[in-house]
C-alpha positions as CSV (number, residue, x, y, z in Angstrom):
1,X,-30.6,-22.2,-43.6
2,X,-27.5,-23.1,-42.2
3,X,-26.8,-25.3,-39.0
4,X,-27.5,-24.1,-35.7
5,X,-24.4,-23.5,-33.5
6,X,-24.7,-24.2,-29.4
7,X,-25.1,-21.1,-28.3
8,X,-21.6,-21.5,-26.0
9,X,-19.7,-23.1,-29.1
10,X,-17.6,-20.0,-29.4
11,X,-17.0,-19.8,-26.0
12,X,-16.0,-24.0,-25.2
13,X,-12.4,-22.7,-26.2
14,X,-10.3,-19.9,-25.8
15,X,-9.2,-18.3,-29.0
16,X,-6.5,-20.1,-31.0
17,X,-4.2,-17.7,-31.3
18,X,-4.6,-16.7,-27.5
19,X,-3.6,-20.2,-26.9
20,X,-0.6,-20.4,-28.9
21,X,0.9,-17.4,-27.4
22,X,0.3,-18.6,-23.4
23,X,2.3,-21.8,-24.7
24,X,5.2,-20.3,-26.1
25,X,5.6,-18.7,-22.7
26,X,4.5,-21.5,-20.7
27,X,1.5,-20.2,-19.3
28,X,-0.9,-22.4,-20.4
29,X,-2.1,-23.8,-16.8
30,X,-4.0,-20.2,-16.9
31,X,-6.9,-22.0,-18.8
32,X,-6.7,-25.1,-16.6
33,X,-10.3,-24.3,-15.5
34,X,-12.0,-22.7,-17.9
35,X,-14.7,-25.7,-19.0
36,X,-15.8,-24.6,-15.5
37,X,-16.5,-21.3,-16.1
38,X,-19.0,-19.5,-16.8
39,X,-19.9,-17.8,-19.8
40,X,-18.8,-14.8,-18.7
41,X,-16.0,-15.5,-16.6
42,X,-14.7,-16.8,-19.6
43,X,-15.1,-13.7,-21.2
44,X,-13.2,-12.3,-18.4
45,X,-10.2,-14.6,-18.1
46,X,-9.8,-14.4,-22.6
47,X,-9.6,-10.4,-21.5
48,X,-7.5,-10.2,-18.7
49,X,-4.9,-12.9,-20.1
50,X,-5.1,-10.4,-23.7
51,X,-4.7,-7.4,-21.9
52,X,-0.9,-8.9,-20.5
53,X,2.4,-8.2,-22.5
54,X,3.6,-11.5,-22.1
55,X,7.1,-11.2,-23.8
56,X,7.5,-8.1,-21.6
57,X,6.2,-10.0,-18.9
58,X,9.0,-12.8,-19.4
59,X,11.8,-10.8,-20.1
60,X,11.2,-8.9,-16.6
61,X,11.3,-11.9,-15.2
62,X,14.5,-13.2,-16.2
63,X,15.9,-9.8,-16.1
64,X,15.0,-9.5,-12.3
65,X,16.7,-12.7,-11.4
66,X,19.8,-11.1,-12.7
67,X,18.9,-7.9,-10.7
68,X,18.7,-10.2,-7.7
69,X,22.0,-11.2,-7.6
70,X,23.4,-8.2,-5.0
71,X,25.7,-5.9,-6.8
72,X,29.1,-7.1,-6.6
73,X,31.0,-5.2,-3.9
74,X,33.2,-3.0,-3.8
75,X,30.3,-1.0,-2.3
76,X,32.1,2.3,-1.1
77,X,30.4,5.0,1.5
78,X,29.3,8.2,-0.5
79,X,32.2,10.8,-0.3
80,X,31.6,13.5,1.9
81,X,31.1,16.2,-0.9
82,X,28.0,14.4,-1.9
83,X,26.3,15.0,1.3
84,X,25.1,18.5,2.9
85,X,25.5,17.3,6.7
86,X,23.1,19.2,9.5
87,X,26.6,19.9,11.6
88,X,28.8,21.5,8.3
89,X,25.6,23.8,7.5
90,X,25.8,27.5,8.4
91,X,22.9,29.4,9.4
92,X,23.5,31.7,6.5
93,X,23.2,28.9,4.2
94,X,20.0,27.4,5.8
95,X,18.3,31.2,5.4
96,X,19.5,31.7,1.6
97,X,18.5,28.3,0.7
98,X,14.8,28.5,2.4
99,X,14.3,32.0,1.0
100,X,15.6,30.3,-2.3
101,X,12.7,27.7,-2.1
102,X,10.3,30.1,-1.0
103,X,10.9,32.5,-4.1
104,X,10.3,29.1,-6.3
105,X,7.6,28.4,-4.5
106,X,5.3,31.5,-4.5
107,X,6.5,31.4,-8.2
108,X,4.4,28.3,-8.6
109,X,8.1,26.4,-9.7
110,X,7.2,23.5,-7.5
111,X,5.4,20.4,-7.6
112,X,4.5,18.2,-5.0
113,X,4.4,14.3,-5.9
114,X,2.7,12.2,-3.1
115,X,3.0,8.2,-3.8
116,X,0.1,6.6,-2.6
117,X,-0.6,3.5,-4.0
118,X,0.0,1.6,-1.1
119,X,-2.7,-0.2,1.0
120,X,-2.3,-0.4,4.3
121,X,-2.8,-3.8,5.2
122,X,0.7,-4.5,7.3
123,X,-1.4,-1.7,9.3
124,X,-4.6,-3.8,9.8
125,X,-6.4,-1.7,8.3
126,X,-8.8,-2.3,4.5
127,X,-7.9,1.8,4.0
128,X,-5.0,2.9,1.8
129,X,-2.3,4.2,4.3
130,X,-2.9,7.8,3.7
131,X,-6.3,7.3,5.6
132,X,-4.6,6.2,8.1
133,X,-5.4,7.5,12.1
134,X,-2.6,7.7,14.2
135,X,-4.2,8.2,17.4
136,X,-3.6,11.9,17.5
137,X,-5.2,14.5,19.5
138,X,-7.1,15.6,16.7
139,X,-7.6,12.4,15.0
140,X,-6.1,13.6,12.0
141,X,-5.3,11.4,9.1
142,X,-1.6,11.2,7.3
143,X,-3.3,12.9,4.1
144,X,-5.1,15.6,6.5
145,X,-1.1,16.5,8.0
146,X,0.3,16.5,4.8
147,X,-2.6,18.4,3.2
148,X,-2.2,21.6,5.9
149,X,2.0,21.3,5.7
150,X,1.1,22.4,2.2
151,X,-1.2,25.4,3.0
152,X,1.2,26.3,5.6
153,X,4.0,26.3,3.4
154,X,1.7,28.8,0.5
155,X,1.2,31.1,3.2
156,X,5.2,31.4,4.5
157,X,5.6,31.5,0.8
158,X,2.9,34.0,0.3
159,X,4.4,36.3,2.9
160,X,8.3,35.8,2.2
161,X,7.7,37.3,-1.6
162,X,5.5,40.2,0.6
163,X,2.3,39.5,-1.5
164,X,-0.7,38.7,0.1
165,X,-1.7,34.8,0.6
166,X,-4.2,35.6,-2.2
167,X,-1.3,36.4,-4.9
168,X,0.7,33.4,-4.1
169,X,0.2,30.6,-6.6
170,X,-0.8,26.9,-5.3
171,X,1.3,24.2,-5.1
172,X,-0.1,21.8,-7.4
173,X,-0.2,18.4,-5.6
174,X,0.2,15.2,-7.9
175,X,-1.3,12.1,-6.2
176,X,0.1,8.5,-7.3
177,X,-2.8,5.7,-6.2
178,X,-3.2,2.1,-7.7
179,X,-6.3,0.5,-9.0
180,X,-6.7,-0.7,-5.4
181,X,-6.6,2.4,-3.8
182,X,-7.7,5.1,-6.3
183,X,-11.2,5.1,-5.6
184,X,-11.3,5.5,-2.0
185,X,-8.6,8.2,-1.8
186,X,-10.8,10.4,-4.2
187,X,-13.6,9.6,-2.4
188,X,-11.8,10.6,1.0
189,X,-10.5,13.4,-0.2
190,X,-13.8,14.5,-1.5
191,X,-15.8,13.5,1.2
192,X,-13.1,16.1,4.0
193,X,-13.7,18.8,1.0
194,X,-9.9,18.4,0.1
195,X,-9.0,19.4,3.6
196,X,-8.9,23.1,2.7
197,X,-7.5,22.7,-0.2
198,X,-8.8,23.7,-4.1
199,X,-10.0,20.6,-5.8
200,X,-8.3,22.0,-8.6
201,X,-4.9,22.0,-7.3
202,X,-5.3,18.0,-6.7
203,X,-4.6,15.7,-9.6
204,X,-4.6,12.1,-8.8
205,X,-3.1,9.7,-11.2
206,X,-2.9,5.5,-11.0
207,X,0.5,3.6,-11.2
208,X,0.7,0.4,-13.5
209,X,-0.1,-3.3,-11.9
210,X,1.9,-6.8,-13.2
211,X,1.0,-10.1,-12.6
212,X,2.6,-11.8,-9.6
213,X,4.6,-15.0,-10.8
214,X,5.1,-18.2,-8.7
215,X,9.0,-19.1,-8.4
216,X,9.3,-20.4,-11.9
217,X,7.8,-17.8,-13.5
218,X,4.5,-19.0,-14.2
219,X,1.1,-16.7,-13.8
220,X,-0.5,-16.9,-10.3
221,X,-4.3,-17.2,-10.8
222,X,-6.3,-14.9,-8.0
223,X,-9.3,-16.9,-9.1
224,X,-10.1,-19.4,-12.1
225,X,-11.0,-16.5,-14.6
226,X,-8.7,-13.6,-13.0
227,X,-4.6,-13.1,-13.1
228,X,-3.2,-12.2,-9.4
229,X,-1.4,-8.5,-10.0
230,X,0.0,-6.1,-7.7
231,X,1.2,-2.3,-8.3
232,X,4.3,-2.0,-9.8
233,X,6.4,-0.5,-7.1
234,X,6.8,3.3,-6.5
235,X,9.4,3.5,-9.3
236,X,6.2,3.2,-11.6
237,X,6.2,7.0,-11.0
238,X,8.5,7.4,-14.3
239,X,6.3,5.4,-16.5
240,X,3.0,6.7,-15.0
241,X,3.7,10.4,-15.8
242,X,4.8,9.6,-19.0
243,X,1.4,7.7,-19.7
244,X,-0.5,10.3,-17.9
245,X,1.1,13.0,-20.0
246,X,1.2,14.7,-16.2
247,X,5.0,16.3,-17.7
248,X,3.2,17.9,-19.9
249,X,1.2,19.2,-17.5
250,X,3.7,20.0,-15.3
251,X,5.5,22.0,-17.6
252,X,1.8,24.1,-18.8
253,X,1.8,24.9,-15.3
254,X,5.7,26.3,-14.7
255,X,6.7,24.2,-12.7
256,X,10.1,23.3,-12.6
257,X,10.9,21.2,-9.9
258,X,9.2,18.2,-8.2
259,X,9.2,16.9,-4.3
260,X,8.7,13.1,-4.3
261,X,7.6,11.5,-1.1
262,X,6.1,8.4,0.3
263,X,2.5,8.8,2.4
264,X,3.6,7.0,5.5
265,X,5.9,9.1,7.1
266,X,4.2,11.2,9.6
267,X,6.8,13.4,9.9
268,X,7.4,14.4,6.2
269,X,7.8,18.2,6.0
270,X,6.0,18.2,2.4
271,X,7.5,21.1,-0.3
272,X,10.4,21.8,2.2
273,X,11.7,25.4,1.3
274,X,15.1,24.6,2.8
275,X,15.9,21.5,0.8
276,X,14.0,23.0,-1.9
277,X,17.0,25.6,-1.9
278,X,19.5,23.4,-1.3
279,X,18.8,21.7,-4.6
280,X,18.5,24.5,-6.5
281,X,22.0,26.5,-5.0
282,X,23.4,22.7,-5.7
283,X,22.8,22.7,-9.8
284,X,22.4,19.4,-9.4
285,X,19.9,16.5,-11.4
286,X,18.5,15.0,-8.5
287,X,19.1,14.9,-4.6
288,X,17.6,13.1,-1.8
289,X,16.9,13.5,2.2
290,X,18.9,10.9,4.3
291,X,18.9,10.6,7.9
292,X,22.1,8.7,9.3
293,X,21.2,4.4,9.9
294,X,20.2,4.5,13.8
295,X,21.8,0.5,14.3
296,X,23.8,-1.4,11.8
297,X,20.8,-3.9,11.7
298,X,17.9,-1.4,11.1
299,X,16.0,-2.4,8.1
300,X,16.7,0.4,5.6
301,X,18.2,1.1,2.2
302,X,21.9,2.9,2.1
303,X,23.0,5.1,-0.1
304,X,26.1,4.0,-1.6
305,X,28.8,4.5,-4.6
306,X,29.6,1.7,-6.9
307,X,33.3,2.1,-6.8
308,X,35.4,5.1,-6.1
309,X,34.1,8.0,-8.0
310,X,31.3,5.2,-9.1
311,X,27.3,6.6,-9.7
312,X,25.8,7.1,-6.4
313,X,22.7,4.0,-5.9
314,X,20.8,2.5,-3.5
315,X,21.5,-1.1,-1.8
316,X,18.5,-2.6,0.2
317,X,19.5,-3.7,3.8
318,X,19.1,-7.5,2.2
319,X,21.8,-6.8,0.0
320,X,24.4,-6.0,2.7
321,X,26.0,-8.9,5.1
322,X,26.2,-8.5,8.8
323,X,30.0,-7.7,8.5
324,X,29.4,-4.7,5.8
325,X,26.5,-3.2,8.0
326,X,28.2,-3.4,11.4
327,X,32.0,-1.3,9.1
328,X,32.8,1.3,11.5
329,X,34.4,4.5,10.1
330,X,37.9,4.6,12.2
331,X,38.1,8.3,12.0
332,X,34.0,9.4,12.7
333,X,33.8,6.3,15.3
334,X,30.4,6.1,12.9
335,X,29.1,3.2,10.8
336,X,30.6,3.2,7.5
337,X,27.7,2.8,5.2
338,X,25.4,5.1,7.3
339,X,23.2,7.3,5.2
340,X,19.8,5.6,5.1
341,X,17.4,6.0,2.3
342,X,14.2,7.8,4.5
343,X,12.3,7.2,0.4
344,X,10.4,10.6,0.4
345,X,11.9,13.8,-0.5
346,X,13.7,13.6,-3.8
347,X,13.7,16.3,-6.4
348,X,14.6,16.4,-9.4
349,X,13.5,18.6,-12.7
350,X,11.3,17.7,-15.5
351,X,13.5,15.3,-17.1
352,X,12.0,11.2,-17.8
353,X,14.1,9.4,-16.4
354,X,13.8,6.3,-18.4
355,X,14.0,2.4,-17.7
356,X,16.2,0.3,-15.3
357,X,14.8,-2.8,-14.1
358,X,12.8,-4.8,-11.5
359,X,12.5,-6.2,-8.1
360,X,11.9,-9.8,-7.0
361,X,9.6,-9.4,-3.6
362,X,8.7,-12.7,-1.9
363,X,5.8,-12.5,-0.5
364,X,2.7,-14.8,0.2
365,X,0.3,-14.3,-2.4
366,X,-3.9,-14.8,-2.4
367,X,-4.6,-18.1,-5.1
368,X,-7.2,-20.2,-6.5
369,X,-4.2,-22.6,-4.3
370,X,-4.8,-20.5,-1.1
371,X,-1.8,-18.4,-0.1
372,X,1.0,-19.4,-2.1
373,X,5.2,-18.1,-2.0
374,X,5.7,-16.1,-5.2
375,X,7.2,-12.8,-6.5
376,X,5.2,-9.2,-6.5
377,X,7.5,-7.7,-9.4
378,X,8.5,-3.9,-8.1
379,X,10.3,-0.7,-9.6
380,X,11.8,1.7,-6.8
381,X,12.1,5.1,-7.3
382,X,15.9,5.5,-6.6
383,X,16.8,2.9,-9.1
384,X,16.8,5.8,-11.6
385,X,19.5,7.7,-9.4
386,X,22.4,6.0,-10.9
387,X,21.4,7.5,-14.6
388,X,20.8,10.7,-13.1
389,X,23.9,13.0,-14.4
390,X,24.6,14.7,-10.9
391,X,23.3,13.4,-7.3
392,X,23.6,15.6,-3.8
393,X,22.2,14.3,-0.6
394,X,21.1,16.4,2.3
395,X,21.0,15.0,6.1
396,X,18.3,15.6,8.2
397,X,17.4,14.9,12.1
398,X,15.5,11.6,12.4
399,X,13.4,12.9,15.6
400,X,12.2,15.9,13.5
401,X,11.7,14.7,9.9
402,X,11.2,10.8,10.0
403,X,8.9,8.8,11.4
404,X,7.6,5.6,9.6
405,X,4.1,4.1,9.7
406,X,4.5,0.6,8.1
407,X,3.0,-2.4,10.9
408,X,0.4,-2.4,13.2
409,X,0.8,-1.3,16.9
410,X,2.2,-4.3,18.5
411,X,5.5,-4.7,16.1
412,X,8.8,-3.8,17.4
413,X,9.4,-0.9,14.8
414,X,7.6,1.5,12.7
415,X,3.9,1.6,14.2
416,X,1.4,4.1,14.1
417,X,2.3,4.3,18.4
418,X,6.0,5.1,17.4
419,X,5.3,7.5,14.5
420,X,2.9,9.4,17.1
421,X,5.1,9.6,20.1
422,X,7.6,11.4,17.8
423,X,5.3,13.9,16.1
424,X,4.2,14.7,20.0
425,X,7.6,14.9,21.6
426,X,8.8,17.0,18.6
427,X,6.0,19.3,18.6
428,X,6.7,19.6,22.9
429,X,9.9,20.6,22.7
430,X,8.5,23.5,19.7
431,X,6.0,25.4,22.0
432,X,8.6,25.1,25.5
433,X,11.0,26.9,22.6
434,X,8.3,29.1,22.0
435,X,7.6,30.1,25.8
436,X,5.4,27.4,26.3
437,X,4.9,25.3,29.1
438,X,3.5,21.5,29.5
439,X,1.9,19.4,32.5
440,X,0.9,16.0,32.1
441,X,-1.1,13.1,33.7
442,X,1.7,10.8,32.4
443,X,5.1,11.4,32.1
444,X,6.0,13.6,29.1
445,X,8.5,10.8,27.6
446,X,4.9,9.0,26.3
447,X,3.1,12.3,25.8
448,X,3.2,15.1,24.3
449,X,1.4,18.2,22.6
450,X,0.4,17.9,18.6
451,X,0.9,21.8,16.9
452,X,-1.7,21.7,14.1
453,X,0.5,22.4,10.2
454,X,-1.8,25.3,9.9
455,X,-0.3,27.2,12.7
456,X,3.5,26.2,11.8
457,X,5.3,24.0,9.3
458,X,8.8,23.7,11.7
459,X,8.3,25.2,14.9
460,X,7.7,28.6,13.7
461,X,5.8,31.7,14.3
462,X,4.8,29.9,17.5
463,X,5.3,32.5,20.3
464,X,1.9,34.3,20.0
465,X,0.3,31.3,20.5
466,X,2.8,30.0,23.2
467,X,4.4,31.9,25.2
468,X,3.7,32.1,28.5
469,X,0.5,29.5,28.2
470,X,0.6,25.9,30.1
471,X,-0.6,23.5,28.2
472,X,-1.7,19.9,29.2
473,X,-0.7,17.0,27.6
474,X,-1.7,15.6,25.0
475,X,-3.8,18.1,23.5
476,X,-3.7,19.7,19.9
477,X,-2.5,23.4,19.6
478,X,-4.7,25.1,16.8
479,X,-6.2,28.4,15.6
């Protein structure tokens, strides 16, 4: 009979070989505690700290740093023939290019990619941001407007191709969570009965997490037996429909063309016909909305080309200097670098677009050490636009098409009380063009009336509901 072994012998110490590898990247310190653990905590760390690729892990790192350094200038504006502007656009061109994305549309070419992995807690609030209640009149949610713009937008489509709503096919939506907010969304969307929507025509999918490193590089611990990780920034899209085989999917299904779009802009017309059209008259690999920078100082990405003739890319607000931002065009009397990255709406066909690299983001990050200064490693989304082979942007009106929720009520920008005066002043001045009229206990600057997406995606189709009516505001204009 041989000798009796402790029954924690195997666990005192982590495995060997484990061991050797957190040394050779000098991550060691993420075993500092583990003789305090307990069984199975120590189970736990040995199988998060296996589960990490930590040569990939170190070469993003030090490839980041690089990244960091802002792009060299000469940063040049983005020539004029890359951009569709709202005052060069003919209303010939606006009909052919929405009956264009209508066509596609009904035809069941389009996909609809939401990016959701977000929580929303510069919103105070333990909900991912799509859950989010703006305060209005009808209490509906960001995923609730988003979810009718796209039953709206099967029914125009439905009745442009003169079938009936019943012969149209879906759009197919593709929701991005994280591990942090997958299971409540589904459960959300489950529990509102997909807001009218087929279950089937919902696919939800989970970008990538990597650990969050202090300033040197080293592993943050979130607790003694658990790495600190955050979701990989919304460029994880590429990666996470490649893992999720979702292409393939996309392809099963016909579809053609995908609409890209962040969840906290109240505003976002979802599967938009017009730019839809655009895109596809264009012949182009990829294009994005832009909406022109409202003050040189306003915290937004610009689109820009590297050089004359250079790929088009975008350059985060901390990347400029006060003197670039504040360039004024001599002959527009406009700033010079003015076309702001709004992050939703880009389409682009069923092409991977493979690797570029990451983002350093400082931010204050939960420890075992309390809140501690380190890096959340990110992807964006428009960091694949240089590599794309052609790139078209298309203007559209902040007041109608953009209106951020990102901090709680209380900031100076961005808050769920901006994001709802616009959707209410927009929507006002849609049923007085419709034959509508408003009073108000308030004055109608703060106020205003919210048209429900079921009854019209742009202002449309409004005057048998409006015209002649008074409405008061704010109230919500439905069915």
């Amino acid at each position: 009979m041989g000798e009796m072994v402790p029954e924690n012998y195997a666990t005192v110490y982590p495995p060997h070989a484990l061991l050797e590898r957190v040394k050779d990247y000098g991550q060691e310190h993420a075993f500092s505690l583990y003789d305090e653990l307990t069984r199975e905590e120590r189970r736990l760390l040995v199988e998060d700290i296996e589960s990490l690729d930590l040569p990939k892990i170190d070469r993003i790192y030090r490839n980041s740093l690089c990244c960091e350094v802002p792009v060299e200038p000469p940063f040049e504006p983005v020539a004029e023939s890359y951009v569709s502007t709202v005052e060069r656009r003919t209303l010939e061109e606006r009909m052919r290019w929405g009956k264009m994305g209508l066509d596609a549309i009904s035809d069941g070419k389009l996909g609809v990619v939401l990016l959701a992995g977000g929580q929303g807690t510069r919103l105070g609030s333990t909900d991912p941001k799509g859950c989010f209640n703006i305060g209005l009149p009808s209490g509906k949610s960001l995923f609730q407007l988003q979810a009718e713009r796209i039953l709206c937008i099967q029914r125009l489509a439905a009745h442009s191709a003169n079938e009936g709503s019943a012969s149209t096919r879906p759009i197919h939506w593709y929701i991005m969570t994280s591990p942090f907010t997958d299971e409540p969304i589904r459960k959300f969307f489950e529990k509102h009965r997909y807001f009218g929507l087929e279950a089937d025509q919902v696919t939800f999918f989970q970008q990538g997490t990597i650990p969050c490193l202090s300033k040197d590089g080293r592993l943050i611990m979130e607790t003694p037996y658990r790495v600190a990780k955050s979701p990989d920034g919304n460029g994880g899209l590429y990666s996470a429909l490649k893992s999720s085989r979702l292409l393939e999917d996309m392809a099963a299904r016909g579809i053609k063309y995908l609409d890209c779009y962040g969840v906290d802009n109240a505003l976002v017309r979802v599967a938009d016909p017009n730019f839809l059209g655009y895109f596809m008259d264009k012949g182009v690999a990829a294009a994005a909305k832009v909406v022109r920078k409202a003050y040189p100082q306003e915290r937004v990405g610009v689109f820009v080309q590297k050089g004359k003739g250079g790929p088009i890319s975008v350059v985060e607000y901390s990347e400029f200097d006060s003197s670039e931002s504040s360039e004024i065009n001599q002959g527009t009397g406009r700033l010079r670098f003015c076309w702001s990255n709004v992050l939703s709406f880009s389409y682009f066909p069923l092409v991977f677009l493979d690797y570029f690299c990451y983002h350093l983001a400082e931010k204050k990050i939960p420890s075992i050490n309390g809140g501690v200064h380190g890096y959340k490693l990110e992807q964006f989304i428009f960091d694949a636009f240089p590599y794309a082979p052609s790139l078209a942007l298309f203007e559209v009106l902040r007041e109608e098409e953009f209106a951020p929720v990102k901090n709680a009520n209380g900031s100076n920008f961005d808050t769920p009380d901006s994001a709802r005066l616009l959707l209410l002043r927009l929507h006002a001045r849609w049923v007085v063009n419709a034959g509508g009229f408003l009073t108000h206990s308030v004055p109608l600057y703060s106020t205003g009336v919210e048209v429900s997406p079921l009854c019209s995606y742009a202002g449309e189709n409004l005057e048998a509901i409006c015209r002649g009516r008074t409405f008061h505001a704010p109230c919500e204009i439905s069915f």
